[in-house]
N, C-alpha and C positions, 0 to 999 in steps of 0.2 A: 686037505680038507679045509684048511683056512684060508689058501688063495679062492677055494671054489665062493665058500661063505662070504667073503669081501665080495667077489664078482660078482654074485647073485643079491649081495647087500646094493654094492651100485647101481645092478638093474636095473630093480626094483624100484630105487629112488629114481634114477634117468626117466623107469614108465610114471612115477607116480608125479612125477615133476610136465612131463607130458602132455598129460591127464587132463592137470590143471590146467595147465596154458590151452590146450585146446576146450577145455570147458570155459576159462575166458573170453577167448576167441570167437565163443557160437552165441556170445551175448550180442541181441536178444535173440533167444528161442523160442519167447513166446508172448501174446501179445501184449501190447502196453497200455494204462488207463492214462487220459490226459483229463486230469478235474479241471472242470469251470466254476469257477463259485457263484455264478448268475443263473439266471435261466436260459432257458433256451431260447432263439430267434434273438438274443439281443446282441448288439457290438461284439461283445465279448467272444460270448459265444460262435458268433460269424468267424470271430478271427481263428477262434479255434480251431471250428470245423474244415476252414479252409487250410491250415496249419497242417491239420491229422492228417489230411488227404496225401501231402506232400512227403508227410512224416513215413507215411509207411509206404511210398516207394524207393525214401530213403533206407531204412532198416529192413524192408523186407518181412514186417509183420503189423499185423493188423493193430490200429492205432485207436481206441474206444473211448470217445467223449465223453464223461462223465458232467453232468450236471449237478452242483452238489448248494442250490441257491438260497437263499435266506440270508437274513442279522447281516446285511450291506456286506456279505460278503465274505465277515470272519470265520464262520463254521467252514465254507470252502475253502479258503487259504490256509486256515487252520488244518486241515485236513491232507493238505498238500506237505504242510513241513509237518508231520507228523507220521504220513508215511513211512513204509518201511525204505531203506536206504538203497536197494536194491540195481534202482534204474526201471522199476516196471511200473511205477505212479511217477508221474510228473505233472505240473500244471500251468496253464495259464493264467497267471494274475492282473492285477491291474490296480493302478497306481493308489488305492482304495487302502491299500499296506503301508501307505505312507500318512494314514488321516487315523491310525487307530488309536498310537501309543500315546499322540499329540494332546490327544481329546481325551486317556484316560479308558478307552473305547474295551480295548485288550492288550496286551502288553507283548503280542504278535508283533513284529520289524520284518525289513527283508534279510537279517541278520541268521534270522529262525528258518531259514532255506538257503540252497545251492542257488546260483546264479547260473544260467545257460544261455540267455542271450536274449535284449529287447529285441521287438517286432515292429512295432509300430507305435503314433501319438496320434493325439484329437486335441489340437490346438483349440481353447474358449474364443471364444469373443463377443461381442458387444452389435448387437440388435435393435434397433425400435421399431415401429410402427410407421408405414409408407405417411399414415395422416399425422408422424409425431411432431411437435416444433424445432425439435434440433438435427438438424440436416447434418452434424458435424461432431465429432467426439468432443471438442473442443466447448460447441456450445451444451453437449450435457454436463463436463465437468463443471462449466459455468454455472451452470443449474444449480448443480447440486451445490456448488461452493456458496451461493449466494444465495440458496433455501432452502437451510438443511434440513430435514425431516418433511418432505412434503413427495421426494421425487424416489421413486418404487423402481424399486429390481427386482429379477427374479430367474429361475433357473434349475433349481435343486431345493432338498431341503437344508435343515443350516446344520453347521456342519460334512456337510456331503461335498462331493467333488466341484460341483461349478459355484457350490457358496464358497467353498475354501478359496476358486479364483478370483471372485468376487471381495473377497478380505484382503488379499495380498494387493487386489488394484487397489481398494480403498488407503491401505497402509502407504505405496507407493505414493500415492498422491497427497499424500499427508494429511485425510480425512479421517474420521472417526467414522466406523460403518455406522453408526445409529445415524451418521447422518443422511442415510438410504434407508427408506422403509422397506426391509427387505422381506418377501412375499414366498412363503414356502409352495415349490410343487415336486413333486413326483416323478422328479428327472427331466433331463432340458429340454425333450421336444413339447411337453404340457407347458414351460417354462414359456417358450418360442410362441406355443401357441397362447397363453395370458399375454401377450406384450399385444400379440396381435388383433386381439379381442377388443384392444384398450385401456385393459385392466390394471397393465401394470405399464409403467414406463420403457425398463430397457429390461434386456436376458446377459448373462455373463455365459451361456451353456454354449457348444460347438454351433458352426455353421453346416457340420454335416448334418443338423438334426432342426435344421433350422430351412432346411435347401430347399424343400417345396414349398414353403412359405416364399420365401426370398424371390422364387421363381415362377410364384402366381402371386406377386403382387403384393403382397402382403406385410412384407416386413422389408427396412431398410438396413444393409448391415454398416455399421460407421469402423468398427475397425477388427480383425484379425489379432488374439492373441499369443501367435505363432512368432518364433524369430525371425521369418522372412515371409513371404505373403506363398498365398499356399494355391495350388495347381486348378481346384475349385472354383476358384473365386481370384482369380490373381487382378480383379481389378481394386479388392480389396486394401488400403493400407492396413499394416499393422503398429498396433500402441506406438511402437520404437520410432515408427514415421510420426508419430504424433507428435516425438518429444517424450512418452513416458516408457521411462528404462524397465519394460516389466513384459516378460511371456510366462505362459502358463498353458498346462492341457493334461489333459487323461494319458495312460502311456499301456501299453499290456508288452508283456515277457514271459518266458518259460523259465519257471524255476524246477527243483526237484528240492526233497526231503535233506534237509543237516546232517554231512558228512555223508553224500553219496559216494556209492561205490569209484573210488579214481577212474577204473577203464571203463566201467556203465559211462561215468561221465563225459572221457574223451571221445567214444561213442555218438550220443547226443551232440556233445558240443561242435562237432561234424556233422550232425544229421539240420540239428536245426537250424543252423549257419546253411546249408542247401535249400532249406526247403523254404527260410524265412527270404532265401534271395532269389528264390523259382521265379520264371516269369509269371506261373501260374497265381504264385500267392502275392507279387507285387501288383499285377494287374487288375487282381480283384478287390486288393485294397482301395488302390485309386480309385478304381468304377467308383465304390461307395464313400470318398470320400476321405478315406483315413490318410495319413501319411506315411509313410512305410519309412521305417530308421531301423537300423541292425547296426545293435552293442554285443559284439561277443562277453560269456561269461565275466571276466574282471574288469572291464568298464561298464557292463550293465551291475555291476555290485558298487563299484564308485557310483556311478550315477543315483542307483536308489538311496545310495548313502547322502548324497545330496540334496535330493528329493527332501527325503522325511528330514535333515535338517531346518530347509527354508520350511515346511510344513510346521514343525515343533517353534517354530520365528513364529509364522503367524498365529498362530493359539495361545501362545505364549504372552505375547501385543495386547489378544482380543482380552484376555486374563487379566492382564494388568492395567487395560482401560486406554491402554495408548493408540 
């Protein structure tokens, strides 16, 4: 009676160990939410959509965009590490997590999610007007160096991603931002289109968002704030060719929720490493522009680690008046 009891004890546990591993195994089962903290139609959003598509012939189940937009972003990303751990919410973010803690904004990090891998950047750079007087990066920093307060930037609002680029060039060059009248708009192609107007001097925002301008005439770009000149525009230099040791740009990645499931995660961390290097999803990055870069999980976590450090440098500067 006690050897039967043992063997039916072992069974038991043998099926119920089984069980498990094959309920493991059939993750996912069922479909996945990919939050966006923007709206719809914008970069972000594009990168997603184009992402999901890839995603779910990686996994095998249907991959549902969620739009979740407002407050620059933090309700979405917020909402991304706050999910349940599971593996069935994950999100695309954007580098938007690195400008919050800095500023006091929320006290959200990319600390407060899993890491699964960056996608892509949007290099800034520096624009003017085809009718402006400085034909040269050189002769704007002139400008500015030798009239402080007279010569207008613009791009974002402050605070915001291409004002944050727009501080680290100024820090770099060992300016004091007030010595650019800096001109708030509503994200960099309003930005691109005030320089163009007249209105404002230069834009610090992407040449992706700068491109039909560029390409009816309209605006001249003086330098590329990418660490090599970028596939777009490769007649572009960039700052580094200037002489000024400085890049910067927007970045988006896929995180999940703090303390995902381990095997959810080795899951993804294979799905989106495929789909983020598909020819499908690199080629349509380029068409529009973007740069396409792929950080598997623990160097897209160093990285954002980096990020939000130089990030918390410049606000920190802007703080302290230097």
């Amino acid at each position: 009676m006690t050897t039967i009891t043992r063997r039916g004890a072992a069974a038991l546990i043998a099926g119920l160990t089984f069980a498990a591993g094959a309920a493991a195994a059939e993750y996912p089962d069922r479909p996945i939410q990919l939050i966006v903290p923007y709206p719809a139609g914008g970069g972000t959003d594009i990168v997603a959509r184009t992402l999901a598509n890839e995603l779910e012939n990686e996994l095998g189940q249907p991959v549902t965009v969620i739009n979740r937009a407002g407050g620059g972003g933090i309700p979405g990303q917020t909402a991304i590490a706050r999910a349940r751990p599971d593996g069935y919410t994950i999100g695309l973010i954007a580098s938007d997590i690195s400008l919050y803690s800095p500023q006091e904004l929320s006290p959200l990090t990319y600390a407060d999610m899993t890491a699964i891998g960056q996608t892509n950047e949007l290099p800034g750079s520096v624009t003017v007007s085809v009718d402006s007087p400085y034909q040269t990066m050189e002769e704007l920093v002139a400008a500015i160096r030798e009239n402080p307060g007279t010569v207008k930037g613009t791009g974002a609002a402050p605070g915001a991603s291409w004002h944050a680029g727009f501080l680290g060039l100024m820090f770099t060059l060992g300016f004091d931002p007030k010595d650019v009248i800096w001109v708030p708009t509503q994200g960099g192609t309003k930005g691109h289109l005030d320089v163009a107007a007249g209105n404002s001097d230069f834009s610090t925002a992407s040449l992706v968002e700068a491109r039909a301008l560029v390409e009816g005439g309209k605006l001249r770009p003086l330098a590329t704030m990418a660490s090599e000149r970028i596939d777009l525009f490769p007649e572009v230099p960039t700052l580094i060719e200037h002489g000024i040791d400085y890049s910067y740009g927007l970045w988006h990645g896929v995180t999940g929720p703090k303390d995902l499931d381990p095997e959810a995660l080795d899951v993804l961390s294979r799905a989106v490493e495929a789909a983020a290097n598909s020819d499908a999803f690199v080629s349509t990055l380029e068409e529009r522009g973007f740069k396409h870069v792929w950080r598997p999980g623990v160097e897209f976590e160093a990285f954002m680690a980096e990020d939000l450090g130089k990030m918390q440098t410049i606000f920190d500067n802007l703080n302290s008046g230097n």
